[in-house]
N, C-alpha and C positions, 0 to 999 in steps of 0.2 A: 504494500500500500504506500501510494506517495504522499509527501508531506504538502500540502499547497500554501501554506499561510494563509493570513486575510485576503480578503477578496480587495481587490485594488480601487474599486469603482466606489465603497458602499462602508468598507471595514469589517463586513459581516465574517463570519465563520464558514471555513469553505471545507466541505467533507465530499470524500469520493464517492464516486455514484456512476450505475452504468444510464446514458442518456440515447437519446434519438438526436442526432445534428443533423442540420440542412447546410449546405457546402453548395456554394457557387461558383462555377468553375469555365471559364469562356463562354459563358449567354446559359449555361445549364446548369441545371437544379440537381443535385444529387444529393439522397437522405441513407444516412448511415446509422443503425438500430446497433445496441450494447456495445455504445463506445464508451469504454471507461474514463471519467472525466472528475473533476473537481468542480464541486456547483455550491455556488453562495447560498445559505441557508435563510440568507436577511432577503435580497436580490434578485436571486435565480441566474447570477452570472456562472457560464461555465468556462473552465481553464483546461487546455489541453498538454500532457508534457510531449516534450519534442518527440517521442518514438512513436506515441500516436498518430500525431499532426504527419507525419511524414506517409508512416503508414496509408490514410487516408489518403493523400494525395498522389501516392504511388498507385494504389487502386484504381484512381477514374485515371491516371494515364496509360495505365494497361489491364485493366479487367477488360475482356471481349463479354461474355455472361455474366450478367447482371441476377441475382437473385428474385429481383420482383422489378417490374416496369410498370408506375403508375399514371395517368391523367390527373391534370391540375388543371384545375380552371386559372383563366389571368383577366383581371380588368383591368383599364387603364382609365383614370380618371381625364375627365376633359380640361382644355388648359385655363378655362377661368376658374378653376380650384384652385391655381396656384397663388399664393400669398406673396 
């Protein structure tokens, strides 16, 4: 188990925990299930250590089969929404 310290955003107490991450990666969405991660308990901030982080992004550069392929709806808000 790694040690995280506080969480940098909040102060809160940050304990490991296996999460769901969404990773975006050249205009694509890819969602990764039990990645073990550091999550603020105050927050909800998650901290990844480097052999994960790596890990993950070795995956969408060379996985061919993908374990599950979902649809995602997208809207795009019109531009007098913008502030």
């Amino acid at each position: 188990m790694h040690k995280y310290g506080d969480c940098s955003f909040c102060g809160g107490e940050v304990r490991e925990d296996k999460v769901e991450m969404d990773y975006r990666y050249q205009g694509r969405l890819f969602i990764f299930q039990n990645v073990p991660a550091g999550v603020c308990q105050q927050c909800g901030e998650k901290y990844l250590i480097a052999t994960v982080a790596k890990e993950i992004e070795h995956r969408i550069q060379t996985k061919e089969k993908w374990d599950k392929i979902i649809s995602v709806p997208v809207d795009v808000l019109p531009e007098r929404m913008a502030v």
